[in-house]
Backbone as JSON Lines, residues from 0, in Angstrom:
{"i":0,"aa":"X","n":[99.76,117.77,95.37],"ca":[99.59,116.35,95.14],"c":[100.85,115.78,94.51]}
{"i":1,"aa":"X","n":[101.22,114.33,94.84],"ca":[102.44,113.68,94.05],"c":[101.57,113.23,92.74]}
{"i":2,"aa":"X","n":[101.97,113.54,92.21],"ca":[101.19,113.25,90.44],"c":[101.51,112.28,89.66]}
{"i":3,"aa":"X","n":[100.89,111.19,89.24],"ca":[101.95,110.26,88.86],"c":[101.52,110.21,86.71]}
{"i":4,"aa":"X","n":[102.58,110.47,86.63],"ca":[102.61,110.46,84.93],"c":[101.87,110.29,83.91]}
{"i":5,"aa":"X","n":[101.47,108.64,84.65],"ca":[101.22,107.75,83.67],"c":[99.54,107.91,83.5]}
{"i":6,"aa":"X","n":[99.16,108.57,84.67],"ca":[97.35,108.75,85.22],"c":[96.89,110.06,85.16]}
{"i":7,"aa":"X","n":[95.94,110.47,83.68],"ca":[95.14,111.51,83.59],"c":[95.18,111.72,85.43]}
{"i":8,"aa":"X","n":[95.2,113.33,85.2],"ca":[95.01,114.26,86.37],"c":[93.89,113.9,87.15]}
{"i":9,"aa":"X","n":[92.64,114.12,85.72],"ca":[91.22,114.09,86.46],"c":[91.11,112.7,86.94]}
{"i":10,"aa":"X","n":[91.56,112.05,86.71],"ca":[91.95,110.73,87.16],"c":[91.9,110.2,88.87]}
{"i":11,"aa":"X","n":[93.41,111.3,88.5],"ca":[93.99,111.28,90.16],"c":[93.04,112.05,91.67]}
{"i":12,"aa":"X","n":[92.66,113.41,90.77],"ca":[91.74,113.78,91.95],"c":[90.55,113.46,91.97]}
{"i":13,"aa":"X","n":[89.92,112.99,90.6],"ca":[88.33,111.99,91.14],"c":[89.01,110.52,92.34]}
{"i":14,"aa":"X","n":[89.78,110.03,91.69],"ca":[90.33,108.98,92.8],"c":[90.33,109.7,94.34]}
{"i":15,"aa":"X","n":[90.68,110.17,94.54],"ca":[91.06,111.37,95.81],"c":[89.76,111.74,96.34]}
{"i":16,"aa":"X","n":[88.8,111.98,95.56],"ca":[87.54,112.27,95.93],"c":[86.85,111.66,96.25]}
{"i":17,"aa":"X","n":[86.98,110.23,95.44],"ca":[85.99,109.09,96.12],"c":[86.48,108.75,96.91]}
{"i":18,"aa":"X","n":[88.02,108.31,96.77],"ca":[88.23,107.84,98.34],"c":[87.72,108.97,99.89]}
{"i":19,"aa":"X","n":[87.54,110.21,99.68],"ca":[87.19,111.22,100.79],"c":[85.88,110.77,100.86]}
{"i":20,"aa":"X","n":[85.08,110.5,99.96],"ca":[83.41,110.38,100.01],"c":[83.23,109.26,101.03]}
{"i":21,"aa":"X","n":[84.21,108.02,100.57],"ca":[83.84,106.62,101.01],"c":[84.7,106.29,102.26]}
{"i":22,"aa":"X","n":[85.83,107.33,102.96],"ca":[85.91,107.0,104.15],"c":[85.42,108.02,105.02]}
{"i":23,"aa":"X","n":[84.39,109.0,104.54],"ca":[83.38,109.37,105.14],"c":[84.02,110.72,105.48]}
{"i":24,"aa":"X","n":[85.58,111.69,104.85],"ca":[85.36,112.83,105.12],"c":[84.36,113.58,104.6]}
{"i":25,"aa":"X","n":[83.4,113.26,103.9],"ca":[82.8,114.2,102.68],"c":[81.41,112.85,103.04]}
{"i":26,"aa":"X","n":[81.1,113.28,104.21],"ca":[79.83,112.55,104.43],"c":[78.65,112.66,103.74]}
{"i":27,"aa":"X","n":[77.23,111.61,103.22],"ca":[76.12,111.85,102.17],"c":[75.88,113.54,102.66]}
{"i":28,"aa":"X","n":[75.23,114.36,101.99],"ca":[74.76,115.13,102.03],"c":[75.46,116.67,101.54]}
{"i":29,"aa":"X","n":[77.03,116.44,102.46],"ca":[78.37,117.18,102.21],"c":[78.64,118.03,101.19]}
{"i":30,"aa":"X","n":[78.39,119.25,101.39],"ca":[79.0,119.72,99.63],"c":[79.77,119.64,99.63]}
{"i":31,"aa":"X","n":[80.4,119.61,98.53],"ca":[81.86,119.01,97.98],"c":[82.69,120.58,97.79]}
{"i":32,"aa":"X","n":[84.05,120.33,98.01],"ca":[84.67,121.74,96.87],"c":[84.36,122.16,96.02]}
{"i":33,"aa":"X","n":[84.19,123.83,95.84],"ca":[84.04,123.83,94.12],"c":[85.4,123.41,92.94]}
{"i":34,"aa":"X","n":[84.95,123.68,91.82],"ca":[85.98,123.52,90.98],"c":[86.91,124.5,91.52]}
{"i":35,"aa":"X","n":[86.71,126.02,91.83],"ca":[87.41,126.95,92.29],"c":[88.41,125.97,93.16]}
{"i":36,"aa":"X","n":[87.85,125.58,94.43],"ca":[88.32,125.08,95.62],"c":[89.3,123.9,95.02]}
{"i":37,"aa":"X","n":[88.63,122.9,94.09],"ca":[89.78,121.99,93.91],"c":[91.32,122.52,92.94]}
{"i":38,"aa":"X","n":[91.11,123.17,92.0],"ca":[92.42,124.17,91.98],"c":[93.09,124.52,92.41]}
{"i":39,"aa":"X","n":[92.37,125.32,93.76],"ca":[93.51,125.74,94.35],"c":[94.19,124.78,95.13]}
{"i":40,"aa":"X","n":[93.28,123.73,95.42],"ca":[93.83,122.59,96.49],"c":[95.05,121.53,95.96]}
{"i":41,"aa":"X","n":[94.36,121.59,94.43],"ca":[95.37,120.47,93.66],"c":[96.45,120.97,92.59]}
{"i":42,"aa":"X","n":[95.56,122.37,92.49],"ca":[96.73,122.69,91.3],"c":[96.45,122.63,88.96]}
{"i":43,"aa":"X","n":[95.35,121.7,89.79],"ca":[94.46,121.1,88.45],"c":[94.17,122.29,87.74]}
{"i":44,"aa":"X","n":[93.57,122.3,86.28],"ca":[93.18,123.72,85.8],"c":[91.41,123.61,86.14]}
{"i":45,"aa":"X","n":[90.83,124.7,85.83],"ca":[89.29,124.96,85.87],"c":[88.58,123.89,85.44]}
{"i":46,"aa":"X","n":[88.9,123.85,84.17],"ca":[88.5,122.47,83.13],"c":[88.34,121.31,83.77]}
{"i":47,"aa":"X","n":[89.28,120.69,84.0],"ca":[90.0,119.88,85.02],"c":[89.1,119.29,86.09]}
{"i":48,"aa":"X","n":[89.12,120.84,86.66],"ca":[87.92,120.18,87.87],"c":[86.57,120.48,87.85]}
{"i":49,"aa":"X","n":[85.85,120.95,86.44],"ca":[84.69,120.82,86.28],"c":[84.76,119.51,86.01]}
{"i":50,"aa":"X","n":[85.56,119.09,85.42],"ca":[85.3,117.46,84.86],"c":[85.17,116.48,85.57]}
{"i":51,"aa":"X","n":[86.08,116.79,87.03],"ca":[86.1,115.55,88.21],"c":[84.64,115.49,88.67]}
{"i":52,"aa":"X","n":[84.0,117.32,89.18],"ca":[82.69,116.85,89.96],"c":[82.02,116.3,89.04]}
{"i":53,"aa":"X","n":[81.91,116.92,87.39],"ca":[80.61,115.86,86.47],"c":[80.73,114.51,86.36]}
{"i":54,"aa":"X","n":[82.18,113.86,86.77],"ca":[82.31,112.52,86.71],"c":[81.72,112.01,87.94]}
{"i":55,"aa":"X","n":[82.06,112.8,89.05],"ca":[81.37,112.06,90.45],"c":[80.07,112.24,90.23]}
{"i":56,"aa":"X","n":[79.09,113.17,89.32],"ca":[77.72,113.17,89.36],"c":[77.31,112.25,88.5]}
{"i":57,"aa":"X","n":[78.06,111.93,87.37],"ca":[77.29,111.01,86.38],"c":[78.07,109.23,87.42]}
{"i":58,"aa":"X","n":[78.86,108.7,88.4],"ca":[78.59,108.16,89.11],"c":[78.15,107.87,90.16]}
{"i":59,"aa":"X","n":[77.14,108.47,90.26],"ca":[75.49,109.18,91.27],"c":[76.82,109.4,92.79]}
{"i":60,"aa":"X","n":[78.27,109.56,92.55],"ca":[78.23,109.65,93.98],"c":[77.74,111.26,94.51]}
{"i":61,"aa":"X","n":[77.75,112.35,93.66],"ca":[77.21,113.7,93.76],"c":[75.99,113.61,93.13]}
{"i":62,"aa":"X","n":[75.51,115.09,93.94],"ca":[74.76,115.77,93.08],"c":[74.37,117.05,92.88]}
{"i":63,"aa":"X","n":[74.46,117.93,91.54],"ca":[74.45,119.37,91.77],"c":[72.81,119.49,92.18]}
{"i":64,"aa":"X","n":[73.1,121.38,92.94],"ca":[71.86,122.14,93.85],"c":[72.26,123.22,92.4]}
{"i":65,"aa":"X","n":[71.57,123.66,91.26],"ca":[72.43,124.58,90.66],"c":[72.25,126.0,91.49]}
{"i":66,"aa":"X","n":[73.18,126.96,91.31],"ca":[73.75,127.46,92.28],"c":[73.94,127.59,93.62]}
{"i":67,"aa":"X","n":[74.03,126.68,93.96],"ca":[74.28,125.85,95.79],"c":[75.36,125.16,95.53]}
{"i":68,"aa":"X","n":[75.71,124.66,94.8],"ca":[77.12,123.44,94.78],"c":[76.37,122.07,94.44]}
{"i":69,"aa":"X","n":[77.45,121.17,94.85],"ca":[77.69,119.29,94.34],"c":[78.13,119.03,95.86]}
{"i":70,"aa":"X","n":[76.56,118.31,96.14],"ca":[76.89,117.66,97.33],"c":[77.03,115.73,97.08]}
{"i":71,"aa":"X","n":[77.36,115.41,98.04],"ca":[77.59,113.85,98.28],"c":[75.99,113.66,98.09]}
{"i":72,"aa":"X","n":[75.81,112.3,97.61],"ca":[74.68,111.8,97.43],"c":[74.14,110.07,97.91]}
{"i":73,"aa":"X","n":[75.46,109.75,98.4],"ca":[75.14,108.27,98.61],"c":[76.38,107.81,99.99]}
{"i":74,"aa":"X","n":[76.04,106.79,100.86],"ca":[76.35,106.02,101.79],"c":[77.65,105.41,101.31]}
{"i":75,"aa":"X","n":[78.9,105.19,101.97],"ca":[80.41,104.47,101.44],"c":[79.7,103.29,101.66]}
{"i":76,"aa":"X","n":[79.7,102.25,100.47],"ca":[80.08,101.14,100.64],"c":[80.51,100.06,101.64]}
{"i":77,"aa":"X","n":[79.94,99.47,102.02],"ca":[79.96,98.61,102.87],"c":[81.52,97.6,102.19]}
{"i":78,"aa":"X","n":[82.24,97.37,103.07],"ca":[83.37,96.11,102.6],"c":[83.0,94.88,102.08]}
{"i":79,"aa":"X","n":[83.47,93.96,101.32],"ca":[82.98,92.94,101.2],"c":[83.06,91.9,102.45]}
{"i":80,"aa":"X","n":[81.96,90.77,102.85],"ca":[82.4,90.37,103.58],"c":[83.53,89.21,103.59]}
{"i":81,"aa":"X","n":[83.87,88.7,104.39],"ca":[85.22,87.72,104.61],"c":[84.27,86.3,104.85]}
């Protein structure tokens, strides 16, 4: 990832995540990476990315199966209209 300074980590890859949820790579239902998986993907520490999925669960966009994973839990957003 290009990392930018000024923006907590968990920051950057919850950003990264919702945007995957809401243009529908990581469709409702989808399990998500584990923390394992986002490490290795981002580089982040363990910590790190336990913290991103509990942030996507406490903003209902996940939800943990405990030992099954953190799947997607909700529909992207509709655009506003014009």
């Amino acid at each position: 990832m290009d990392w930018q300074p000024e923006i907590p980590r968990w920051r950057q890859v919850y950003a990264l995540m919702e945007e995957r949820i809401d243009n529908g790579t990581y469709p409702p239902g989808t399990r998500l990476p584990s923390a394992h998986d986002l490490v290795e993907e981002t580089g982040i520490g363990q910590v790190t990315a336990k913290r991103v999925l509990r942030e996507l669960r406490e903003a209902k966009l996940a939800y943990m199966e405990p030992g099954i994973g953190t799947f997607v839990s909700r529909l992207p957003e509709a655009p506003p209209a014009r």
